[in-house]
C-alpha positions in Angstrom: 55.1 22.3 -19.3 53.9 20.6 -16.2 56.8 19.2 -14.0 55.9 15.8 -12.9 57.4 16.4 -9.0 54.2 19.3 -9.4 51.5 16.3 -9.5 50.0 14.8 -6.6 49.5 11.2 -6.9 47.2 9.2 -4.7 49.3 6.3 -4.8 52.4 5.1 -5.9 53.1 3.7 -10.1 53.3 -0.1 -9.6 56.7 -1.8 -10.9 57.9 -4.9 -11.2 59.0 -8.0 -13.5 56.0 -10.7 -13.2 52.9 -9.0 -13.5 50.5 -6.6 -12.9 46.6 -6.2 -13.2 44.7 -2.9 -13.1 41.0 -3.0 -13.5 37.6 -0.8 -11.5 37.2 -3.2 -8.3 39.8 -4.6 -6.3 38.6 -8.1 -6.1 38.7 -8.4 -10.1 42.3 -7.1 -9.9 43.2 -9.3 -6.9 41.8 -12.5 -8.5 43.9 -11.5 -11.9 46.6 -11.3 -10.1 46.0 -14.6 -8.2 45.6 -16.3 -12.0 49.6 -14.8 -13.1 51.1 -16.7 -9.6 49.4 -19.5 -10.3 51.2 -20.0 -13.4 48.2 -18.9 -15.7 49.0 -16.1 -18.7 47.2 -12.9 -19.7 44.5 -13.9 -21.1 43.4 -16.4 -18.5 44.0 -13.8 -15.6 42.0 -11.2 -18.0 38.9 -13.8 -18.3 38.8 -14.9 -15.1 39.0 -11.0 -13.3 36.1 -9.9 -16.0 33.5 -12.6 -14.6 34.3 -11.5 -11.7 34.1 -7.8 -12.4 30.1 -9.2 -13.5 29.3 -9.9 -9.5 31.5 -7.4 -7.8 29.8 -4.4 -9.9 26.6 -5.5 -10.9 25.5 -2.1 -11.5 27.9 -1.6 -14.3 28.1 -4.7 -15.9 26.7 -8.7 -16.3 26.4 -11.7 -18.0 24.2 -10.9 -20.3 26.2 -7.6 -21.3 29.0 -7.4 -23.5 32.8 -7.1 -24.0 35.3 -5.4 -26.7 38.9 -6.5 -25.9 42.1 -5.3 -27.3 45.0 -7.3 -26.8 48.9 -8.4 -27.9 49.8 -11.7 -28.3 53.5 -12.6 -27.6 53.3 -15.5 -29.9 51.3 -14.2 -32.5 53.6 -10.5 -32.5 50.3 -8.5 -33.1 47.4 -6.6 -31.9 44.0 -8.1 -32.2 40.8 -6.9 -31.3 37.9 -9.2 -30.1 34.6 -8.7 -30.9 32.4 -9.3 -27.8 29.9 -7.0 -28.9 26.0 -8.9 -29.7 23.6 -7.7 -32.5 20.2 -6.9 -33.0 17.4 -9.4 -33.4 16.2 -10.3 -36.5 12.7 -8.8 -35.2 14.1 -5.8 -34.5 13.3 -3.3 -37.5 12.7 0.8 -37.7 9.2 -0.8 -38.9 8.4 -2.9 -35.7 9.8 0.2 -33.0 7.1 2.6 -35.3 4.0 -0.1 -34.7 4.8 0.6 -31.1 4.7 4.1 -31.2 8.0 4.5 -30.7 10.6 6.8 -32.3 13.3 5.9 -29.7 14.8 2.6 -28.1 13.4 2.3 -24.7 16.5 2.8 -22.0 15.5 0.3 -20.2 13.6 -3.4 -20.3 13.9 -6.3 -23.2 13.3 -4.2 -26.4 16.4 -2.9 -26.2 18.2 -6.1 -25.7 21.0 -7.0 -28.1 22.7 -10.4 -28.2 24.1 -11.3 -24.9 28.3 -11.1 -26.4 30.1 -11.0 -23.4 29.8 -15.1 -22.3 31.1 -15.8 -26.0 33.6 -12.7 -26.2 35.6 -14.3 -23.0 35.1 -17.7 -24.0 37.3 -16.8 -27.5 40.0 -15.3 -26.0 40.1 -18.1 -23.6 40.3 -20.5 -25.9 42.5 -18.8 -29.0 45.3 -17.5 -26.4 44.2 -18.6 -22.8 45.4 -22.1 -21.0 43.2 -22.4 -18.3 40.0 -24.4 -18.1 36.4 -23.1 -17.9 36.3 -24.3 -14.3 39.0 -22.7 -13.1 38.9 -19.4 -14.7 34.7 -19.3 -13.8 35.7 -20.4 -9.8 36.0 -16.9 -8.3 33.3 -15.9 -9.8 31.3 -18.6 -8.3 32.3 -18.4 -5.0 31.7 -14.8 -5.1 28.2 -15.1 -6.5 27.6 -17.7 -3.9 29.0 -16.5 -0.6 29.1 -12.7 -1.8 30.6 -9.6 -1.9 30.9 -6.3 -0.1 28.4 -3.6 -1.6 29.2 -0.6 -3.0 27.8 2.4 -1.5 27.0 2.9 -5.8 25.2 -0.6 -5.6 23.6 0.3 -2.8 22.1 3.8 -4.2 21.8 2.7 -7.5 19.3 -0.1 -5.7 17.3 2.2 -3.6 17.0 4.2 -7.1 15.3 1.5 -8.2 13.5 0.2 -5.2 9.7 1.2 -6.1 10.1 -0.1 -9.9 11.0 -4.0 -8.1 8.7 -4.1 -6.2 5.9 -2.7 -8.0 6.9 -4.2 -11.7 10.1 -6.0 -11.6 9.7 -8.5 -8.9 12.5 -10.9 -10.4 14.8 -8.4 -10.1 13.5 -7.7 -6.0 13.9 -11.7 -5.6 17.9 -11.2 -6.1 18.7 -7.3 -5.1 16.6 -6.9 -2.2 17.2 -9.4 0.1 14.3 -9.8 2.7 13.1 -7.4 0.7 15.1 -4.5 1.7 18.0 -2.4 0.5 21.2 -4.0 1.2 23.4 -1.7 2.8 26.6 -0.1 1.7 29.7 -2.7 2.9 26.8 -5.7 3.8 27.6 -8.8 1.9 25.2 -9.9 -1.2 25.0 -13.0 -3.1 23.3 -14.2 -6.5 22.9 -17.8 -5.7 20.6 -18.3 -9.3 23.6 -16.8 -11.4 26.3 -19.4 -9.2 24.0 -21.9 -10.5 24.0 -20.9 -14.0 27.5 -20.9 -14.3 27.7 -24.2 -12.7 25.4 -25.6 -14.6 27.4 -24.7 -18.1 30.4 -26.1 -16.2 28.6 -29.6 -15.7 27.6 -29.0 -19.3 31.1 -28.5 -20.8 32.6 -31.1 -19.1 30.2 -34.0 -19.6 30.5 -33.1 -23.1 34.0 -33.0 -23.5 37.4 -34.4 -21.8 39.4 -32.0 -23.5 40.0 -27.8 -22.8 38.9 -27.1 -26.3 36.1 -29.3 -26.3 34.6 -28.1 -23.3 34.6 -23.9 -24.4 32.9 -25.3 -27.7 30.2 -27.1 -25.7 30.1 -24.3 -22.7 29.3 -21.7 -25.8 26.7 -24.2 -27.0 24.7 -24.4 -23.6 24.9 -20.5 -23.6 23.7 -19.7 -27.6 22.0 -22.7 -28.2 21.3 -24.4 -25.2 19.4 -23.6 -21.9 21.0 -20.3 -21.5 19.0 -19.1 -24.4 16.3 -21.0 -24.0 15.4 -19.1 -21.2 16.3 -15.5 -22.7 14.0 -16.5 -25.8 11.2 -17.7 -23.4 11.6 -14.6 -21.3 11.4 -12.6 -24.4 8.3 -14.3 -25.8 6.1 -15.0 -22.4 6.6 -11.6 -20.7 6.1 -8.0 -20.5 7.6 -5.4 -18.6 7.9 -1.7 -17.7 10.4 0.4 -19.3 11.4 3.8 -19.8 9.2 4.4 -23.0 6.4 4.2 -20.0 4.4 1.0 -21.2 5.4 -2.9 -21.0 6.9 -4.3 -23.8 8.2 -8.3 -23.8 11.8 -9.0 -25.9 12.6 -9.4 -29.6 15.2 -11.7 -29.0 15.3 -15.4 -30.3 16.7 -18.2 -29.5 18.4 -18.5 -33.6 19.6 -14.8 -33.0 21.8 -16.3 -30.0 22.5 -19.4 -32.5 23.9 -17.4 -35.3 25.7 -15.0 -33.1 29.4 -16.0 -32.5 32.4 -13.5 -31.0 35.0 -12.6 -33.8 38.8 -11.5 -34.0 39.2 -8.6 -36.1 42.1 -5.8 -37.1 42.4 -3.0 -35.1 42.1 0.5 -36.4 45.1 2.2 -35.6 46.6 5.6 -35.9 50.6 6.8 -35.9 51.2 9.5 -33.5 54.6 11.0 -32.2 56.3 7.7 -32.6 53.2 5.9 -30.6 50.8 3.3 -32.6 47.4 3.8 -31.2 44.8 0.6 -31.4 41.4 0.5 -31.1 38.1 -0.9 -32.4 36.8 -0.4 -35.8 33.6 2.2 -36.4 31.3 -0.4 -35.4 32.3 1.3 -31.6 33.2 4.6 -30.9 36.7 3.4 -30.5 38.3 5.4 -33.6 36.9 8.7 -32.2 40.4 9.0 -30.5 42.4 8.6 -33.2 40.7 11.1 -35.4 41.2 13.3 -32.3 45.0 12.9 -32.4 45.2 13.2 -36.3 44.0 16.9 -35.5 46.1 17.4 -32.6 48.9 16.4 -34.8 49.4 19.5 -36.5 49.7 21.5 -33.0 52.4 22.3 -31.0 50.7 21.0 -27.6 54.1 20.6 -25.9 54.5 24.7 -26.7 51.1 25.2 -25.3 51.9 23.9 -21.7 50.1 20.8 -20.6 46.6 21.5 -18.9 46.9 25.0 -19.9 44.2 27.2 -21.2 45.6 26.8 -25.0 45.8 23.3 -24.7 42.3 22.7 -22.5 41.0 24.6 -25.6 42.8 22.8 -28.2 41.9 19.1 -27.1 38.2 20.0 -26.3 37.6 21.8 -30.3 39.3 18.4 -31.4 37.1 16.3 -29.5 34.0 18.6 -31.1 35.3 17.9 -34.4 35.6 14.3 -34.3 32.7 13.4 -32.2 30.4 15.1 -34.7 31.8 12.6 -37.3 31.0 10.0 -35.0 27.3 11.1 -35.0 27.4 11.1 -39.2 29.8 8.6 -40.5 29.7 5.2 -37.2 28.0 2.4 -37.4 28.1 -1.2 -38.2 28.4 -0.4 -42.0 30.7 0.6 -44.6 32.2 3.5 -42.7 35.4 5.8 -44.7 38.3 5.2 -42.1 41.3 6.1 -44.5 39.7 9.3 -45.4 38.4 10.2 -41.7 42.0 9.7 -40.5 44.0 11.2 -43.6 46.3 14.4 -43.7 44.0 16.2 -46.4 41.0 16.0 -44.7 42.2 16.7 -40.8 44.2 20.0 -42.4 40.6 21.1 -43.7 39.3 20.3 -40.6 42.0 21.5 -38.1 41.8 24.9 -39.7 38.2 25.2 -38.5 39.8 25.0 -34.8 40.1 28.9 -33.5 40.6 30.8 -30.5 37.1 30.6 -30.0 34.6 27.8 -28.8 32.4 26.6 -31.6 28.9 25.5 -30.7 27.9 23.9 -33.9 28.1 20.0 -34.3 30.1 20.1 -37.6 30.7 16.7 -39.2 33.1 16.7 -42.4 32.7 15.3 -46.3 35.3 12.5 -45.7 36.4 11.9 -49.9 33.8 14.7 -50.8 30.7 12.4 -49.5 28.1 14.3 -47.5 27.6 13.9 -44.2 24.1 13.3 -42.5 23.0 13.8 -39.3 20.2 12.5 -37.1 16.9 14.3 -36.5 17.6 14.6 -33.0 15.1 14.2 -30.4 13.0 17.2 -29.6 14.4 19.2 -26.9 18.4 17.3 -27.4 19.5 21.0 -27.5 21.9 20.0 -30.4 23.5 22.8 -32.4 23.9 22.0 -36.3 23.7 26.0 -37.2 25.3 27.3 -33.7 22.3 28.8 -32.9 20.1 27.9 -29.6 21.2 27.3 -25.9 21.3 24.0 -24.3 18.3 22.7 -22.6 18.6 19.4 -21.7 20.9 18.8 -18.6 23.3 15.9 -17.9 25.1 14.5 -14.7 28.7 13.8 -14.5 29.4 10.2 -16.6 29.7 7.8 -14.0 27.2 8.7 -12.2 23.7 7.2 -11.9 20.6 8.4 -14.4 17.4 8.3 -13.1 14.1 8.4 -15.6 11.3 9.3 -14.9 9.8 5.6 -14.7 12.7 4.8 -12.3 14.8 3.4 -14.8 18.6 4.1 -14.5 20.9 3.9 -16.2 24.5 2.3 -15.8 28.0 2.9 -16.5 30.9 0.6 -17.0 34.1 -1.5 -16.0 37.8 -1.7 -16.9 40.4 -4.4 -16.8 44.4 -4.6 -17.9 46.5 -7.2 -17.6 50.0 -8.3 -18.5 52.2 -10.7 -17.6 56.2 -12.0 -17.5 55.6 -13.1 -21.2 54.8 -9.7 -22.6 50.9 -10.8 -23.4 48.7 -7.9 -22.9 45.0 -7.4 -22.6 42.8 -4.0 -22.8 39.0 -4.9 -22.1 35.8 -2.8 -21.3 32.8 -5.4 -19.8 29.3 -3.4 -19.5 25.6 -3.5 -20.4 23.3 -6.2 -18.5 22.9 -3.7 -15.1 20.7 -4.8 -12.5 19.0 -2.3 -13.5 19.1 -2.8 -17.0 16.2 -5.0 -17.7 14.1 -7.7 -15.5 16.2 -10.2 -14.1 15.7 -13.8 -15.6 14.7 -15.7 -12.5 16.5 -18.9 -13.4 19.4 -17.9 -14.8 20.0 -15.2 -12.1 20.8 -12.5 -14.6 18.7 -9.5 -16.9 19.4 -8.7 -20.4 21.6 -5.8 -21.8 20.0 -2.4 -23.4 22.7 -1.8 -25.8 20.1 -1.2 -28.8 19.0 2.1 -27.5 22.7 3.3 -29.4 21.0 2.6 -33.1 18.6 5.5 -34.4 15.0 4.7 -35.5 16.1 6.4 -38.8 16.4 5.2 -42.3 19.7 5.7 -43.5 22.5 6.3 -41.2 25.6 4.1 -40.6 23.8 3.8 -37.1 20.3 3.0 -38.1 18.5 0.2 -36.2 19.2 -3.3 -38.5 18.8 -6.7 -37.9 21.9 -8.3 -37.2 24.3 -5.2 -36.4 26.3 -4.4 -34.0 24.7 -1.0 -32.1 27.7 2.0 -32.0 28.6 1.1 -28.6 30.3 3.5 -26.6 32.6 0.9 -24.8 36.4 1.9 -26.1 39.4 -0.3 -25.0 42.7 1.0 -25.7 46.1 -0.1 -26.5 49.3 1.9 -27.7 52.7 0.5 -29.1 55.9 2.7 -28.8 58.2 2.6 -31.7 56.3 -0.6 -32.6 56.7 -2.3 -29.7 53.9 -3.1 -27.5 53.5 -0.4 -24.5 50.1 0.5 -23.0 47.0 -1.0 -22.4 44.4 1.2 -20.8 40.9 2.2 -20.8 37.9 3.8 -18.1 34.4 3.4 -17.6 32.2 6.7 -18.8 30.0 6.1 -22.0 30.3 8.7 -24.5 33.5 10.1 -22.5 35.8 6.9 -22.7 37.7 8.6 -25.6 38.1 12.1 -24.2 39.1 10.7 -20.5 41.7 8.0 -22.1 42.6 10.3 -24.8 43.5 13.0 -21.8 45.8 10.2 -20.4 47.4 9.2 -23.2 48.0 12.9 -24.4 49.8 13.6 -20.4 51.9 10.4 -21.0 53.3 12.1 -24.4 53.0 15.6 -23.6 53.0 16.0 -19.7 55.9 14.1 -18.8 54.1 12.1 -16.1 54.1 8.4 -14.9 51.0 6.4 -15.3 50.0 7.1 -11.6 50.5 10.5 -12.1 48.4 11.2 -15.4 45.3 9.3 -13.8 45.8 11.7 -10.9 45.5 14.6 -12.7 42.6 17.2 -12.9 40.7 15.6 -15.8 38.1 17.5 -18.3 35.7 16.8 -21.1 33.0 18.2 -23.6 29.8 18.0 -23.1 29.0 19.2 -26.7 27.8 16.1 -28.6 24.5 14.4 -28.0 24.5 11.2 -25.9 24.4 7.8 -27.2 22.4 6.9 -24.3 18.3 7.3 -24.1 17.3 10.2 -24.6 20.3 11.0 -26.5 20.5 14.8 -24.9 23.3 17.2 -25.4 24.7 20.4 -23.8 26.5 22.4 -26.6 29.7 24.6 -25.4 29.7 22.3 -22.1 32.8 21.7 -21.0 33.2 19.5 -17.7 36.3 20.2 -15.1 37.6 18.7 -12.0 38.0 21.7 -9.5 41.7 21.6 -9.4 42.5 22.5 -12.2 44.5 26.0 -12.4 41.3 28.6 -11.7 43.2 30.9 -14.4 42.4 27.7 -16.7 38.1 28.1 -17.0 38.4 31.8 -16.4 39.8 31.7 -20.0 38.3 28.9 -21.5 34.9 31.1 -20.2 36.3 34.2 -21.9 36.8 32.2 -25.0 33.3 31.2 -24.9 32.9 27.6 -23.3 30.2 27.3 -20.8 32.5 25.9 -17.9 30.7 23.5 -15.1 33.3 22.8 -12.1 32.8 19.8 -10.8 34.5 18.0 -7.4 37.6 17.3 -7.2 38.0 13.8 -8.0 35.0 12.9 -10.1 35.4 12.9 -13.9 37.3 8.8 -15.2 37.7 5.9 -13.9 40.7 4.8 -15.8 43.7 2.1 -15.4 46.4 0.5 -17.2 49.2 -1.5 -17.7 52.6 -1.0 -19.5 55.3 -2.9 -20.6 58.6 0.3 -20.3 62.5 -0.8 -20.5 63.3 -3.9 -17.9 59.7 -3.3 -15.8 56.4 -4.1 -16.0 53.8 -1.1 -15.1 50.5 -0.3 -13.3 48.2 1.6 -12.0 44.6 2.5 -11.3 41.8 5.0 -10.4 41.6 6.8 -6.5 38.1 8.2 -7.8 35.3 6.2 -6.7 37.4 4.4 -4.1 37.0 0.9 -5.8 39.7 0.6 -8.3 42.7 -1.4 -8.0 46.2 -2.1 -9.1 48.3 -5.5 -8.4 51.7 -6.6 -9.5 55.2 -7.6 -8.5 
């Protein structure tokens, strides 16, 4: 095994006894951390740092996008997972896609909006375990919106990727990211004065509706789902059509009674025992329980014999990851979907046994309780392997990066936060969807809609099939671990399909390498390529297997000789993740070098 004093860190573990705040940008971690001293709680900190994760990385997230969270409750002594995750319209049928010639969801544009759940996924934890107002927790935002914030090199290129596409089709979208109508420039300042406005706007709202904290969420979620928030989505919907990546113009499906029956919800986790650690995610309506079917096959190995980031156990985790991600394609959705049996020691002996010393290529789903599985037709040229047979053909850049189509479109990527405080209360959320480059921008609200329906299949029949009122099989996978039933870890990364192989890998070097939180986000990371995308046009590379560079060169020699197709990549380039702990006497953080953005705070 691995010995941590061998594992360069970029920075040091954060530890302390008041708080600490881990999230993708710094200014989202520092105002989190400015919420705890000012006597707020977890879940206040958390709401306040994810609106302003929405202006900080605008490329990766908005208001219009949407938000699971995972959190523990002090007071309530349990997990719970929030449901910030919108649904389809009630327009939006396998019937209505075929009338316009389409087989997939467009990438980009208003088809593929979903509900807008992120507004009313904060607003519920706020209310249910927050203590702060909507004013206060919404003020950083506002400023930041207002007077502006540093650009990313990322916004910056992932603008200029974009560029011709404003300017030529989505001129809303120039009005607000191109400032006199040029590029901003990495480290210049930018502003969104219309989305300020907005949120000011549901602030005068709330509070001339109500005198009291309660009264005023209830009213701020009416002026966003019922009010002029989705007035102007559903007119926006109705009156216009835009560009997408399908190559034609197509206006929304969205209503404004799809945002009035919409509401956030609290739900049970799905959870999964593991070497004396309880793992919590989402249920199957997300990808979430993809990791705990991978550790109910890892538990039957001996991955503290194999040596951590060896070749065995490189192997081992990425035929595990195969496994399970093929039963994502075949048994998720937003439907009745065979957890017990997916996670249960009969069926992940049958399937652990198909794990050899040799890299499969086949996407092989299992009969969970002797039902059959069925896969998607997968688009033409996907260069998925059902059979094993055929080489990849469609290529795929590192996750995190940007996506460019061939219309312009791009596609975006996501955000973390993590919070705790001096009470014990814990958060774990993932905010993404509603990109600047997303969709059009709605000129008076100062924000675009989400693409989050382009995750359902335009196929009769699968737990994933396109319905109206369903949550799509989101990719966005918070995370949250007790230890000996007591709550530990709350962590998560950015990276769409790869969320559950990147956190998994950091869980699994917390158990098994023997490393501090710092140490196993430092570490060379990896992940299959192997399963097709969730993400338009749903590609795949089978026997791909993505490495940082320093990892041990002995490592893909044999992974190569044991038949994965190995792709090096740089150094520091594969997850973006952070988290928080609650260990002994101290409170825990830490956070992501790669990308130079991300953050920890504490004391």
């Amino acid at each position: 095994m691995t010995s941590p004093r061998n594992v360069f860190t970029t920075r040091p573990e954060l530890s302390g006894d008041f708080g600490m705040v881990a999230s993708t940008h710094w200014l989202a971690s520092a105002t989190g951390m400015s919420v705890l001293e000012r006597g707020g709680n977890a879940f206040d900190a958390a709401v306040a740092a994810g609106f302003v994760l929405q202006v900080a990385e605008p490329h990766l997230n908005g208001p219009a996008g949407e938000v699971p969270i995972l959190l523990w409750s002090e007071a309530d002594q349990r997990v719970s997972t929030v449901c910030g995750q919108g649904v389809a319209p009630a327009a939006a049928t396998i019937e209505r896609f075929a009338e316009l010639g389409l087989d997939m969801v467009p990438g980009t544009g208003p088809l593929a909006a979903t509900v807008p759940g992120a507004f009313g996924g904060w607003m519920l934890m706020l209310e249910r375990w927050g203590t702060w107002s909507l004013a206060d927790v919404l003020a950083p935002a506002i400023h930041y919106a207002e007077h502006g914030v540093p650009v990313l090199e990322r916004i910056a290129a992932t603008i200029e990727s974009v560029e011709r596409l404003f300017t030529d089709e989505w001129t809303t979208s120039a009005a607000i990211w191109l400032p006199d109508g040029k590029v901003p420039a990495p480290g210049a300042k930018l502003a969104n004065p219309a989305l300020a406005a907005t949120y000011r706007r549901v602030i005068a709202e709330a509070e001339a509706a109500s005198s009291t904290r309660t009264g005023q969420l209830e009213a701020a979620r009416r002026a966003w789902y019922e009010g002029f928030v989705a007035e102007a989505v559903a007119d926006f919907c109705a009156g216009t059509a835009w560009l997408d990546s399908s190559g034609r113009k197509h206006g929304g499906l969205l209503t404004g009674d799809d945002l009035a029956r919409w509401s956030a919800t609290v739900e049970e986790p799905a959870t999964f025992d593991y070497h004396g650690y309880t793992v919590c995610k989402t249920g199957p309506w997300g990808q979430g329980p993809v990791f705990l079917q991978q550790l109910a096959l890892l538990s039957g190995f001996d991955l503290d014999g194999m040596g951590w980031l060896g070749a065995d156990y490189v192997h081992t985790v990425t035929e595990a990851a195969k496994l399970a991600f093929a039963d994502r394609e075949a048994w998720y959705g937003d439907a009745d979907v065979p957890m017990d049996d997916l996670l249960s020691e009969p069926y992940n002996a049958a399937r652990r046994a198909l794990i050899t010393d040799a890299a499969s290529l086949e996407l092989r789903p299992g009969a969970p309780g002797g039902r059959s599985p069925r896969l998607p037709v997968f688009p033409e040229g996907a260069a998925t392997s059902v059979s094993g047979v055929g080489e990849p053909t469609v290529s795929r850049p590192v996750p995190g990066e940007q996506v460019v189509s061939a219309d312009g479109g791009v596609r975006g990527d996501t955000c973390h936060l993590d919070v705790v405080d001096r009470h014990g209360n814990m958060v774990s959320a993932t905010p993404s969807g509603g990109w600047l480059q997303s969709s059009p921008v709605i000129a008076e609200l100062g924000f675009c809609l989400g693409t989050r329906a382009q995750m359902f299949w335009l196929q009769e029949g699968l737990p994933a099939s396109l319905r109206p009122g369903t949550r799509p099989r989101t990719t966005l996978s918070p995370s949250f671990a007790l230890r000996d039933g007591r709550p530990w870890l709350a962590f998560g990364t950015p990276g769409g399909d790869q969320q559950d192989q990147w956190s998994l890998n950091f869980f699994l070097a917390l158990v098994h390498g023997g490393v501090n939180l710092q140490e196993a986000i430092d570490a060379p990371m990896f992940h299959s390529e192997h399963f097709p995308s969730s993400f338009f046009p749903r590609g795949s590379l089978p026997g791909v297997v993505q490495v940082e560079d320093r990892l041990d060169p002995a490592v893909p020699a044999e992974l190569r000789r044991r038949g994965h197709e190995v792709e090096s990549q740089g150094s520091w380039t594969l997850g973006r993740l952070s988290a928080v702990a609650r260990d002994g006497d101290f409170l825990k953080a830490a956070a992501n070098p790669r990308g130079a953005q991300g953050y920890a705070a504490g004391r």
